[in-house]
py3Dmol code that shows the C-alpha trace and the ligand (Angstrom):
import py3Dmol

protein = """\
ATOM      1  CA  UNK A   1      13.571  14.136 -13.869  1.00  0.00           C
ATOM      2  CA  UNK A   2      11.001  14.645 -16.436  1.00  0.00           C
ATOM      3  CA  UNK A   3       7.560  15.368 -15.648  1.00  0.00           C
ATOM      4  CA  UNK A   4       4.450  13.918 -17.174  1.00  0.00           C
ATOM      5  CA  UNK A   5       0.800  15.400 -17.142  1.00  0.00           C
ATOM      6  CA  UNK A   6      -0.634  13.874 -20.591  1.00  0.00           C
ATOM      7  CA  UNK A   7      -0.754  10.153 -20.837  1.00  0.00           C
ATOM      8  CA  UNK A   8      -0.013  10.473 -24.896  1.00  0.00           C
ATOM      9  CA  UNK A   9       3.189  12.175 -23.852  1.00  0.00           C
ATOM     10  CA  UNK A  10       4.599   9.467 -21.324  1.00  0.00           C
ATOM     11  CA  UNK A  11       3.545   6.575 -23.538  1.00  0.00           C
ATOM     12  CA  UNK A  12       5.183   7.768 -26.198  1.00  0.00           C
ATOM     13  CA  UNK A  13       8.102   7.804 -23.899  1.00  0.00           C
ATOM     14  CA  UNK A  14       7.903   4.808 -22.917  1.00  0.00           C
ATOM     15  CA  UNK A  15       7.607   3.368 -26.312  1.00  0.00           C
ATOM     16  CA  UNK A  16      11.287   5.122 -26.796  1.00  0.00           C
ATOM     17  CA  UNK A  17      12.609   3.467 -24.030  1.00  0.00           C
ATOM     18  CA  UNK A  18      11.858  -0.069 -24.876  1.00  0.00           C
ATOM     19  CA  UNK A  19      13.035   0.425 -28.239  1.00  0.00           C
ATOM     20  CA  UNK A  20      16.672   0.788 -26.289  1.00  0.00           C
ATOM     21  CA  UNK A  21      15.295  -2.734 -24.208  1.00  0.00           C
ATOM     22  CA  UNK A  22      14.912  -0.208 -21.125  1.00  0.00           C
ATOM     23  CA  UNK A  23      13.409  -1.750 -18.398  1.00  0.00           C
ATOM     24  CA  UNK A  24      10.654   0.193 -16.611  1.00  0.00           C
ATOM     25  CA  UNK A  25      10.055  -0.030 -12.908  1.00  0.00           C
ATOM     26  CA  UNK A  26       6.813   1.706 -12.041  1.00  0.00           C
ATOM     27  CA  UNK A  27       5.834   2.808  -8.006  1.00  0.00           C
ATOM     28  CA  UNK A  28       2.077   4.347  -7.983  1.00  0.00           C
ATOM     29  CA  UNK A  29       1.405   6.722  -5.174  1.00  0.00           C
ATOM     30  CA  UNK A  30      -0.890   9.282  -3.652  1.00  0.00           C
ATOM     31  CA  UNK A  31       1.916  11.683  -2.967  1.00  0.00           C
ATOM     32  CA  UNK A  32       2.597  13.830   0.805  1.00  0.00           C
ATOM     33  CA  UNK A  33       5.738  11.158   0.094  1.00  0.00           C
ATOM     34  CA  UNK A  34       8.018  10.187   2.922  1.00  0.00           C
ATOM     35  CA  UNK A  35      11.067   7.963   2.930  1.00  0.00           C
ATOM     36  CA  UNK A  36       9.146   4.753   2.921  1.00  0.00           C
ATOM     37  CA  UNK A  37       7.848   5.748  -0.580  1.00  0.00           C
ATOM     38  CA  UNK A  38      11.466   6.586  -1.573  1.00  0.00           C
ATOM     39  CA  UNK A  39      12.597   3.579  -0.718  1.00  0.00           C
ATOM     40  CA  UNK A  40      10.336   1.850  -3.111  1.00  0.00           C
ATOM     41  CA  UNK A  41      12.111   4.575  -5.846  1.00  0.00           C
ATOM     42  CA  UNK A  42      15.619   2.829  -4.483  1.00  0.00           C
ATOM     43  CA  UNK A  43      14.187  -0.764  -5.156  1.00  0.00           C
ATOM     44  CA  UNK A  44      13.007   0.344  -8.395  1.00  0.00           C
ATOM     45  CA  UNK A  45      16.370   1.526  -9.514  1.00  0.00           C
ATOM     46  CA  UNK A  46      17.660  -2.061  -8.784  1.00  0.00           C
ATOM     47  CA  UNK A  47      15.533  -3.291 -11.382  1.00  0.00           C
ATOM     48  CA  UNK A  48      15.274  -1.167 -14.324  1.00  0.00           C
ATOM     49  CA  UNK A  49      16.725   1.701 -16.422  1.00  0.00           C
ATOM     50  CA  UNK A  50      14.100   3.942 -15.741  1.00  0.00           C
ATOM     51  CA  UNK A  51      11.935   4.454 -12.565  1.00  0.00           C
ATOM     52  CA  UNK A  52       8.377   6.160 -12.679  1.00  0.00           C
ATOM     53  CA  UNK A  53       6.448   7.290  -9.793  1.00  0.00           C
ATOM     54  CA  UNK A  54       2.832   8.193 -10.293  1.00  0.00           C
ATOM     55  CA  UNK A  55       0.984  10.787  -7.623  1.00  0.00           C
ATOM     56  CA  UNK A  56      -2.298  10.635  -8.474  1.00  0.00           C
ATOM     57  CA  UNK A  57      -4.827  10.738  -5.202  1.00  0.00           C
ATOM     58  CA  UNK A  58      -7.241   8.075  -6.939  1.00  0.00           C
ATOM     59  CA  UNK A  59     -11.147   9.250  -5.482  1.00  0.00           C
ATOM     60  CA  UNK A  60     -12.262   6.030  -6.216  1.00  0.00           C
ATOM     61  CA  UNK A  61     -10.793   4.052  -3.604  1.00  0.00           C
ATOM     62  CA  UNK A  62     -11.567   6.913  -1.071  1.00  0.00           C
ATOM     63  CA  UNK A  63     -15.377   5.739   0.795  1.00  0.00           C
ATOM     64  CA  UNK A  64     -15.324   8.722   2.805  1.00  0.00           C
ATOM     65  CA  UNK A  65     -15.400  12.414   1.119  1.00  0.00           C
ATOM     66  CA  UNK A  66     -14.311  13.788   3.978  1.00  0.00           C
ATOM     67  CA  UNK A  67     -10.798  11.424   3.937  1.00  0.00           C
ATOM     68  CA  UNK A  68     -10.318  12.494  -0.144  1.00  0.00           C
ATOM     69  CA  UNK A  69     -10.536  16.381   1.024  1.00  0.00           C
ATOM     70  CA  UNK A  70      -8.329  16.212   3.829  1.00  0.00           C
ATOM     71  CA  UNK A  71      -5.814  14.255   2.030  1.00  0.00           C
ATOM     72  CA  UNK A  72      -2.318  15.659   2.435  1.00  0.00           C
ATOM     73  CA  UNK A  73      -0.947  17.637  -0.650  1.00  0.00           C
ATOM     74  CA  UNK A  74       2.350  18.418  -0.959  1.00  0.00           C
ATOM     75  CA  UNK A  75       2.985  18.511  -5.004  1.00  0.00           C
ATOM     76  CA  UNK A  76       6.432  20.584  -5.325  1.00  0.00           C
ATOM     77  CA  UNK A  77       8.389  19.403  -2.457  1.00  0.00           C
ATOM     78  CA  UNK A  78       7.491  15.797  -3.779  1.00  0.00           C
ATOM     79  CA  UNK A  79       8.757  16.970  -6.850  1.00  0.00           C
ATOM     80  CA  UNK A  80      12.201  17.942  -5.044  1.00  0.00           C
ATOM     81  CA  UNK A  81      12.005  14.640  -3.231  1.00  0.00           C
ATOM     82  CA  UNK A  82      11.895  12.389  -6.297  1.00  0.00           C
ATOM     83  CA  UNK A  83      14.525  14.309  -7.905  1.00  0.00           C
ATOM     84  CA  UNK A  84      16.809  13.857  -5.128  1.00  0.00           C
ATOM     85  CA  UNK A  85      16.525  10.239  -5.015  1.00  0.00           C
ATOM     86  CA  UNK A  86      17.293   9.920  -8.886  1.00  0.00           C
ATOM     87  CA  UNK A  87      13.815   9.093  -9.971  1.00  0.00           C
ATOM     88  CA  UNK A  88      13.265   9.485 -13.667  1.00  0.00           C
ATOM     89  CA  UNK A  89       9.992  10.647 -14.318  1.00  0.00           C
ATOM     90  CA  UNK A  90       6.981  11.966 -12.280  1.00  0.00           C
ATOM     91  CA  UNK A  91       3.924  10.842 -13.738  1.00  0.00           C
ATOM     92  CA  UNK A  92       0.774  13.301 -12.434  1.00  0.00           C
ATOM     93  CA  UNK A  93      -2.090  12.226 -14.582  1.00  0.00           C
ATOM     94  CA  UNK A  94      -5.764  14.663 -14.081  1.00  0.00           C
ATOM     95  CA  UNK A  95      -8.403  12.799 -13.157  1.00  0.00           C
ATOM     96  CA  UNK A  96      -9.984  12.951 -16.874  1.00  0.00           C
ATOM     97  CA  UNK A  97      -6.649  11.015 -18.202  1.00  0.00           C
ATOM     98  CA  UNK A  98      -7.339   8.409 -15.749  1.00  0.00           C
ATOM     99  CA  UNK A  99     -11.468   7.790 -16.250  1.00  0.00           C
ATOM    100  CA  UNK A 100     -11.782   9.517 -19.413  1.00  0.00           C
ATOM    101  CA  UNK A 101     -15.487   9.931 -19.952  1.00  0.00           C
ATOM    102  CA  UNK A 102     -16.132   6.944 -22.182  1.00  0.00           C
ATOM    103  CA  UNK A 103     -13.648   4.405 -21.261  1.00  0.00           C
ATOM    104  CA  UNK A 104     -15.087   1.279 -19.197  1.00  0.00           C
ATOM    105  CA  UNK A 105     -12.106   1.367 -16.495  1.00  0.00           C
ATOM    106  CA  UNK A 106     -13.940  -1.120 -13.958  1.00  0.00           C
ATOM    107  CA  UNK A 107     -12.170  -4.346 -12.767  1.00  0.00           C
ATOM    108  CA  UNK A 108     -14.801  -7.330 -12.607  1.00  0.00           C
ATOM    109  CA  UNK A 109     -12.596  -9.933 -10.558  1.00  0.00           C
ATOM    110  CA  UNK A 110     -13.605 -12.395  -8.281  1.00  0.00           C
ATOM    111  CA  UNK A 111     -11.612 -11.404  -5.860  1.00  0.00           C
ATOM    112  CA  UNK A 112     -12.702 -14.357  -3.789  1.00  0.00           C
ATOM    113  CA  UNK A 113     -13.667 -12.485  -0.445  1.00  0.00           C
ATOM    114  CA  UNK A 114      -9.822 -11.218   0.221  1.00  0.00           C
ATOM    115  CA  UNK A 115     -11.929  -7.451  -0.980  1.00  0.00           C
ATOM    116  CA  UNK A 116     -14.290  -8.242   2.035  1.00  0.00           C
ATOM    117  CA  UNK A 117     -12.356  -8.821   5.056  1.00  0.00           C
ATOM    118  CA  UNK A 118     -10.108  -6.594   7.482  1.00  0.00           C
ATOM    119  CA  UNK A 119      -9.951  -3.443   5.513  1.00  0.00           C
ATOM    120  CA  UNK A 120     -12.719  -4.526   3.383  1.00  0.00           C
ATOM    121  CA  UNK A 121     -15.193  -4.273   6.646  1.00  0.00           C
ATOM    122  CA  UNK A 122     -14.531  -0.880   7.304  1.00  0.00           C
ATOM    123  CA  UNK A 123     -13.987   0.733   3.528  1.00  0.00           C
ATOM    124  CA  UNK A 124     -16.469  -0.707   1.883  1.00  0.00           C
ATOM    125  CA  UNK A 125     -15.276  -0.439  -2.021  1.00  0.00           C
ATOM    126  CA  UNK A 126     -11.795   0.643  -1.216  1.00  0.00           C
ATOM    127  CA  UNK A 127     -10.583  -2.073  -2.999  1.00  0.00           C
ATOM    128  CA  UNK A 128     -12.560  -1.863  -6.152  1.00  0.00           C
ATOM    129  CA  UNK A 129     -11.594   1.608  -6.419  1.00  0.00           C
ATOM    130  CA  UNK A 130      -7.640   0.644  -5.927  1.00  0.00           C
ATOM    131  CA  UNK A 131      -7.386  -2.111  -8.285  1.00  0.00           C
ATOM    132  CA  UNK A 132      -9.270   0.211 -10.756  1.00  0.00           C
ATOM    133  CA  UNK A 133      -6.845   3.025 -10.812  1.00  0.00           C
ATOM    134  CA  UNK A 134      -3.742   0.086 -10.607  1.00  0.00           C
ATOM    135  CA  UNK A 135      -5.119  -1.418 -13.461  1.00  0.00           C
ATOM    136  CA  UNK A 136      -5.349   2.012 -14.947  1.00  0.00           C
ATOM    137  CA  UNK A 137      -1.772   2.936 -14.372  1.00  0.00           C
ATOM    138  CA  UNK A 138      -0.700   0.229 -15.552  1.00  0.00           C
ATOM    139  CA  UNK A 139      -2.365   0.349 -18.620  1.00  0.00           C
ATOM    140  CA  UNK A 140      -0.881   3.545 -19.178  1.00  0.00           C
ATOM    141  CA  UNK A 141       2.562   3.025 -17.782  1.00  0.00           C
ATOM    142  CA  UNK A 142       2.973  -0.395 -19.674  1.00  0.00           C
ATOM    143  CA  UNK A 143       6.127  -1.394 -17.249  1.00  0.00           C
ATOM    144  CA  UNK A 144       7.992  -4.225 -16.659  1.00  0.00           C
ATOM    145  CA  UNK A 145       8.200  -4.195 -12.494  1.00  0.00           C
ATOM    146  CA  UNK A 146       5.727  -2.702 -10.327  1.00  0.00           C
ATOM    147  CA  UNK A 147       6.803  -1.843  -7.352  1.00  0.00           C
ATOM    148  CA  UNK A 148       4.488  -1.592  -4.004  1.00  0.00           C
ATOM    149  CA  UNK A 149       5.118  -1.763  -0.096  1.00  0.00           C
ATOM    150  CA  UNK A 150       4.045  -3.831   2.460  1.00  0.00           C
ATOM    151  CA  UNK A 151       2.776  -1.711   4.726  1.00  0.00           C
ATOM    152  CA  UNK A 152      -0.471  -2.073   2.573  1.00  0.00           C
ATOM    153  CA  UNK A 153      -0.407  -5.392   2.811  1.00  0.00           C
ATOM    154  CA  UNK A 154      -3.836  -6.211   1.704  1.00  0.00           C
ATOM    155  CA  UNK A 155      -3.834  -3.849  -0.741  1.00  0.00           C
ATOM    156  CA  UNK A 156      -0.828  -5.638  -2.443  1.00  0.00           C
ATOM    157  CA  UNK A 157      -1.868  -9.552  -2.342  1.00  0.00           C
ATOM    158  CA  UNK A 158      -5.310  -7.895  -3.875  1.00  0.00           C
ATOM    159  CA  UNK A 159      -2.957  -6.603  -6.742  1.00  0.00           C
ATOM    160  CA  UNK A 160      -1.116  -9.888  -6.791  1.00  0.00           C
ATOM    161  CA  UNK A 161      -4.475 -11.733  -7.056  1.00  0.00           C
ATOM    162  CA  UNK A 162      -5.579  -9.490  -9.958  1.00  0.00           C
ATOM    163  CA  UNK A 163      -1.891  -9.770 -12.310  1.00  0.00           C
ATOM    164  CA  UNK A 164      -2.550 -13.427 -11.869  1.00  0.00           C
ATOM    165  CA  UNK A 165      -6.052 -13.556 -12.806  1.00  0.00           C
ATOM    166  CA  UNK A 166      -5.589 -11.210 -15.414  1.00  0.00           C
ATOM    167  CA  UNK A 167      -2.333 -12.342 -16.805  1.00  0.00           C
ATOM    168  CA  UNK A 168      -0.787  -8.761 -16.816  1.00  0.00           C
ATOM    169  CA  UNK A 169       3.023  -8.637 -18.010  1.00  0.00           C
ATOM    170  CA  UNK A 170       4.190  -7.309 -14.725  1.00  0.00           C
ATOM    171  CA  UNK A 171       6.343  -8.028 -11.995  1.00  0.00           C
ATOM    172  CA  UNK A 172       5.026  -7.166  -8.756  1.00  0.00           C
ATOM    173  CA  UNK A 173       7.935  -6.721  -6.268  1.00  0.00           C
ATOM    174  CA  UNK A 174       7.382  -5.914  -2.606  1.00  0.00           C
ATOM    175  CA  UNK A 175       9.226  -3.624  -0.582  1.00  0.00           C
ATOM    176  CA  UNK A 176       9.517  -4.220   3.207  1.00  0.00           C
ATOM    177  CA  UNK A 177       7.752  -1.171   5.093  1.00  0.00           C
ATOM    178  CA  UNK A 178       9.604   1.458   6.307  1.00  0.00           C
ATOM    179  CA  UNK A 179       9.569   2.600  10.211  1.00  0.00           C
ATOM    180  CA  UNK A 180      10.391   5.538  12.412  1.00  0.00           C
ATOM    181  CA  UNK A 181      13.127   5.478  15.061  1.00  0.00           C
ATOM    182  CA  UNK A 182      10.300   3.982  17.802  1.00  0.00           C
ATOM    183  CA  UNK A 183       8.939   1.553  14.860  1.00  0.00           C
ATOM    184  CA  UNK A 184       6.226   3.309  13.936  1.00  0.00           C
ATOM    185  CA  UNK A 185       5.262   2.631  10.170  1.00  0.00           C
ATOM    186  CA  UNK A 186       6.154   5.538   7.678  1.00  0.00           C
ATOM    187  CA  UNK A 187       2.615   7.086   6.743  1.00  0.00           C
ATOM    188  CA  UNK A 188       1.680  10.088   4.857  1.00  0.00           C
ATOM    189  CA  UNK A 189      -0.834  10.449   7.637  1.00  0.00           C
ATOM    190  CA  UNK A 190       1.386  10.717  10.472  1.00  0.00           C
ATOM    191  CA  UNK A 191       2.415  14.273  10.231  1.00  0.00           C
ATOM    192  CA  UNK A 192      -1.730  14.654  11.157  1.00  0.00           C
ATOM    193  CA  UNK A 193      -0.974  13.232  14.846  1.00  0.00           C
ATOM    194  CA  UNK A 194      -0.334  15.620  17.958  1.00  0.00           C
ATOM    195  CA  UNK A 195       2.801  14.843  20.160  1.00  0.00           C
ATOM    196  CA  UNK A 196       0.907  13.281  22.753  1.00  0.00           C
ATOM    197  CA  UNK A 197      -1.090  11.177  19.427  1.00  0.00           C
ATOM    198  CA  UNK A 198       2.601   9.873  18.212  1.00  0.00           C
ATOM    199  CA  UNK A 199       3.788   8.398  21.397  1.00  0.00           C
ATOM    200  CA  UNK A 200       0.473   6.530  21.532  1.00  0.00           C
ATOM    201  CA  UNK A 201       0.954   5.600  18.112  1.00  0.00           C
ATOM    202  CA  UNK A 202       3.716   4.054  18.303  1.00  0.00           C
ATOM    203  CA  UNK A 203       2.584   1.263  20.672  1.00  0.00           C
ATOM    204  CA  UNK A 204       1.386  -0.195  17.798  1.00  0.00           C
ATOM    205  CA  UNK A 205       4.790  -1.528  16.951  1.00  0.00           C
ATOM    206  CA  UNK A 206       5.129  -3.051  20.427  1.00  0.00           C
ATOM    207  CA  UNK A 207       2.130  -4.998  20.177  1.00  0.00           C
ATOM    208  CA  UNK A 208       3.032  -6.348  17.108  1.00  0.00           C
ATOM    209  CA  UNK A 209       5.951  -7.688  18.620  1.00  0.00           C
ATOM    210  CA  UNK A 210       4.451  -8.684  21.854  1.00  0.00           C
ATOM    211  CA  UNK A 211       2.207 -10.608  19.792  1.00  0.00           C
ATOM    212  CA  UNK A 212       5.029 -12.328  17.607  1.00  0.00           C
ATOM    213  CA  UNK A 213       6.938 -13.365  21.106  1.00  0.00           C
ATOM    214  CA  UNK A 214       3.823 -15.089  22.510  1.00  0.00           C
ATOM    215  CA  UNK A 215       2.953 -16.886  19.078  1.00  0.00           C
ATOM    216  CA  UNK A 216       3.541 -20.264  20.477  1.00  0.00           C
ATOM    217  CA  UNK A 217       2.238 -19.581  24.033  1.00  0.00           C
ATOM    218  CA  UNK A 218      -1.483 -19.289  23.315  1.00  0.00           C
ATOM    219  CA  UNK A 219      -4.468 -19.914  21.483  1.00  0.00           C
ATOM    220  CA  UNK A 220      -5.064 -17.249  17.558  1.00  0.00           C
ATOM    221  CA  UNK A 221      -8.274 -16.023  19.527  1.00  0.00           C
ATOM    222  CA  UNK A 222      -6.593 -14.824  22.406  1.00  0.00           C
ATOM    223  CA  UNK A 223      -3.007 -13.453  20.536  1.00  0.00           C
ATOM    224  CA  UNK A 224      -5.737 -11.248  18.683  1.00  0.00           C
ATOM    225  CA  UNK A 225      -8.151 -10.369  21.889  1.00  0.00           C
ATOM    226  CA  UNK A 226      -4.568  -9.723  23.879  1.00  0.00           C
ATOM    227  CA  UNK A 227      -3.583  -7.584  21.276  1.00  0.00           C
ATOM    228  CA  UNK A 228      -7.179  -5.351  21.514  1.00  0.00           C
ATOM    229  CA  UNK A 229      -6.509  -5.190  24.592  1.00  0.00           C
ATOM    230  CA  UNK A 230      -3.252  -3.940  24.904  1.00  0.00           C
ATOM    231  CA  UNK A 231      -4.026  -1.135  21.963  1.00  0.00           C
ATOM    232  CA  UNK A 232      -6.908   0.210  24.123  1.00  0.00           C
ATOM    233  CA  UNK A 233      -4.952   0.118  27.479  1.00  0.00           C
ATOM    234  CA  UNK A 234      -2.105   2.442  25.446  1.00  0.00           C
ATOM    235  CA  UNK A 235      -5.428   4.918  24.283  1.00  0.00           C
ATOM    236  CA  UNK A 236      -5.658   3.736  21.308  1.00  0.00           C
ATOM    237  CA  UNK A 237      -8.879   2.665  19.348  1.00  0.00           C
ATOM    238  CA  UNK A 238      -8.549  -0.755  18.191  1.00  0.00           C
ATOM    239  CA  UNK A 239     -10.725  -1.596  14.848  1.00  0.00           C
ATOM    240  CA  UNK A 240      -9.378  -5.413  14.024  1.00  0.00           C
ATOM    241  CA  UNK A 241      -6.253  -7.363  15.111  1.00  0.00           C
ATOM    242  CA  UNK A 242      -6.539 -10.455  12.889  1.00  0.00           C
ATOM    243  CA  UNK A 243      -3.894 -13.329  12.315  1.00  0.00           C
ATOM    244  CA  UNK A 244      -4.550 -14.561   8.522  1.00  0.00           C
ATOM    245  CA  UNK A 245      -3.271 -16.771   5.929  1.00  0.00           C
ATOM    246  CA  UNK A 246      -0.917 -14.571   3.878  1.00  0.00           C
ATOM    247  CA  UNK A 247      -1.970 -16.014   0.551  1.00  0.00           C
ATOM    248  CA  UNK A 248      -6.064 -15.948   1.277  1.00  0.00           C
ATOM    249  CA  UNK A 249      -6.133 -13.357   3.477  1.00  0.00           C
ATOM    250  CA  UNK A 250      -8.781 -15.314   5.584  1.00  0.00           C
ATOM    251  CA  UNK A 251      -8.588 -15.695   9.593  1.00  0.00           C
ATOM    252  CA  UNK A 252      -6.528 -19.530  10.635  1.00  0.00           C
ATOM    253  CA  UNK A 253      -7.035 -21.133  13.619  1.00  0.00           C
ATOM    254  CA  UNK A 254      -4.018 -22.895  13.358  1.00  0.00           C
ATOM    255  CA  UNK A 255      -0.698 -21.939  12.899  1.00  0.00           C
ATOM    256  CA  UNK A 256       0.624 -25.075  11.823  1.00  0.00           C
ATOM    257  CA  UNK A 257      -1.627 -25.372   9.028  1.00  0.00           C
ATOM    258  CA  UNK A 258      -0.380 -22.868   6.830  1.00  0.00           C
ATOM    259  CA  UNK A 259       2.881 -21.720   5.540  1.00  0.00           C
ATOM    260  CA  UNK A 260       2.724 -17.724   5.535  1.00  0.00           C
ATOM    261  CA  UNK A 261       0.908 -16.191   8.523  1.00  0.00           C
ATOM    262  CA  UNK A 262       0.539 -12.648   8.947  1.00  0.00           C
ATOM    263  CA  UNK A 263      -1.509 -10.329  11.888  1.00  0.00           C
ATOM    264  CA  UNK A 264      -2.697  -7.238  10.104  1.00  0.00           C
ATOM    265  CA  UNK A 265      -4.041  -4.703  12.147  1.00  0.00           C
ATOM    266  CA  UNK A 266      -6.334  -0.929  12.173  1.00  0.00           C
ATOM    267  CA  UNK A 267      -6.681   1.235  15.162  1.00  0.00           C
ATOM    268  CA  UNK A 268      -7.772   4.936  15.628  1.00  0.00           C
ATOM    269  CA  UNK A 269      -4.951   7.598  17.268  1.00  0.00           C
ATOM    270  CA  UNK A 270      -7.508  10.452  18.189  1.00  0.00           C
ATOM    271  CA  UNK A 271      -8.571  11.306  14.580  1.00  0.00           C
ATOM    272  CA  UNK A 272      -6.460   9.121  12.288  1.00  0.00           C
ATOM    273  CA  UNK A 273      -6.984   5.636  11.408  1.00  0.00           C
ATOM    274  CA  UNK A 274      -3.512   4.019  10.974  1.00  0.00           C
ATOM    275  CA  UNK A 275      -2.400   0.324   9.793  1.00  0.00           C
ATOM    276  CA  UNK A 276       0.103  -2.117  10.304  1.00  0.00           C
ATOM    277  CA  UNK A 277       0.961  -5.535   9.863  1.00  0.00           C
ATOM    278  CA  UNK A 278       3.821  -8.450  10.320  1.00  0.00           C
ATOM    279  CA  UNK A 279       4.528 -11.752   8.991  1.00  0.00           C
ATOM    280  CA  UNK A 280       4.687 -14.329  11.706  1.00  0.00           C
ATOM    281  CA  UNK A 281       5.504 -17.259   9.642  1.00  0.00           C
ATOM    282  CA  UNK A 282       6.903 -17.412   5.809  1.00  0.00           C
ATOM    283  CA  UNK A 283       8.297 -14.938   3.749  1.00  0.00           C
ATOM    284  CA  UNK A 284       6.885 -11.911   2.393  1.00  0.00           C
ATOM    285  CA  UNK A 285       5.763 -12.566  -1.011  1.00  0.00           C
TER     286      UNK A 285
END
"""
ligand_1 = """\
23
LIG
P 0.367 5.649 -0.807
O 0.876 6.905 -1.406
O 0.113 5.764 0.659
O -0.752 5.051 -1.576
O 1.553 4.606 -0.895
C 2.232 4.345 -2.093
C 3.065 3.122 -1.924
O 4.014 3.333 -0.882
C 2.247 1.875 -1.530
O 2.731 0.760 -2.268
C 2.543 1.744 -0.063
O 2.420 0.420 0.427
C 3.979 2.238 0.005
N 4.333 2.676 1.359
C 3.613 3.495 2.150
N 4.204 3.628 3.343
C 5.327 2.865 3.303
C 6.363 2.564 4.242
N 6.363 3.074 5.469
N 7.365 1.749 3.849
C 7.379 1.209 2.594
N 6.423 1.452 1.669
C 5.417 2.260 2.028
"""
view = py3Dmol.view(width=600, height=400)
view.addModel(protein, "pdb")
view.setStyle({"model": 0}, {"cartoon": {"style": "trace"}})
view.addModel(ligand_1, "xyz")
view.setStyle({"model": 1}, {"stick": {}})
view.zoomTo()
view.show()
């Protein structure tokens, strides 16, 4: 695996490559990586010659200092993981190669309210700051399939939204999110739970399936007020259960109304916020 620190250096690579009509699959992360984010390596293989993975903890999707800080770093075993799973280069850009001092790097998008809801309520500019440093990367990456998981599922319609918009020449391919044994979702963040924290946590799961089972027995309203419910009886700290149109990202109040549903959820486990979501209707796209 090669590693890249100086964006001159992997463009120039890249330019090699595609002379050879080398296809480039590109997965961005934030690093502490786990299986789920090697499983996006494995789908990027699929596609192309050459797989890069970015680990660049981007501060300006981070609305909370304190979150940025305490993010988990974990830069040479990362290394040892991508290696091990055949991924071609590691791409670890300083923050002065991604916002160089005079570049405009700014998205202006309407991003027609889909920044505003769910995880948009509680990170105010998260969004902004993600489809920056996306943009960014890609800009710098130039590849031909980006590759991003569901498990931020907001996050990637956002991205969707702005390759359309923008008419980027990339291929956004989703990769289903990866669970532990109990179904809890793969998260960087998890190692940051107690024992008694990670049973709790992974009731999550369970009322995401408890809420699939009873979609045709009750009302939207109450499939998301059960679901509160049930996260707070099981000690967790419920932020938003919400059942949404998986194009718009807006709330439905009918299910037969729209094509691709999906219930994304937040809740607090003692001091971690974690998220989840499943598609009730459609396919994941
Ligand atoms: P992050 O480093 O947390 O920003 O995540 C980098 C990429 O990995 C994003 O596209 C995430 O959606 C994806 N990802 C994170 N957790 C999982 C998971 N459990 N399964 C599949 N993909 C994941």
């Amino acid at each position: 695996m090669q590693l890249f620190t100086i964006t001159s250096n992997l463009k120039s690579f890249v330019v090699s490559e595609k002379k050879f009509l080398h296809k480039i699959a590109f997965i961005p992360t934030m690093g502490a990586l786990h299986a789920g984010h090697l499983s996006l390596i494995d789908i990027g293989k699929k596609y192309s010659n050459v797989t890069v993975c970015s680990i660049y903890v981007n501060p300006s999707q981070f609305n909370n200092a304190d979150d940025l800080i305490k993010y988990p770093k974990s830069f040479e075993k990362d290394a040892r993981l991508l290696e091990s799973v055949g991924c071609n280069v590691l791409f670890a850009p300083k923050d002065e190669e991604v916002y160089p001092k005079d570049l405009n790097t700014q998205v202006n998008l309407d991003l027609m309210g889909m920044d505003q809801v769910m995880e948009g309520q509680f990170r105010p500019g998260h969004f902004k700051g993600m489809l920056q440093v996306v943009k960014r990367l890609l800009d710098l990456v130039n590849p031909d399939y980006l590759i991003m998981g569901q498990k931020d599922f907001q996050q990637f319609t956002l991205v969707k939204h702005m390759i359309l918009q923008l008419d980027l020449p990339v291929k956004l391919i989703i990769a289903p999110t990866l669970r532990e044994s109990d179904g809890l979702a793969m998260s960087s963040r998890n190692t940051r739970l107690n024992a008694e924290e990670r049973v709790k946590a992974a009731f999550i799961y369970q009322c995401l399936i408890e809420l699939k089972n009873n979609i045709n027995n009750t009302t939207i309203t109450k499939l998301e007020a059960n679901a509160m419910d049930s996260l707070e009886k099981a000690g967790l700290k419920p932020e938003y259960v919400e059942i949404v149109d998986g194009n718009t990202l807006q709330r439905i109040d009918d299910l037969h109304k729209h094509d691709y549903i999906v219930v994304c959820l937040a809740a607090w486990c003692g001091e971690l916020r974690l998220i989840d979501n499943f598609i009730l209707k459609g396919t994941l796209s």
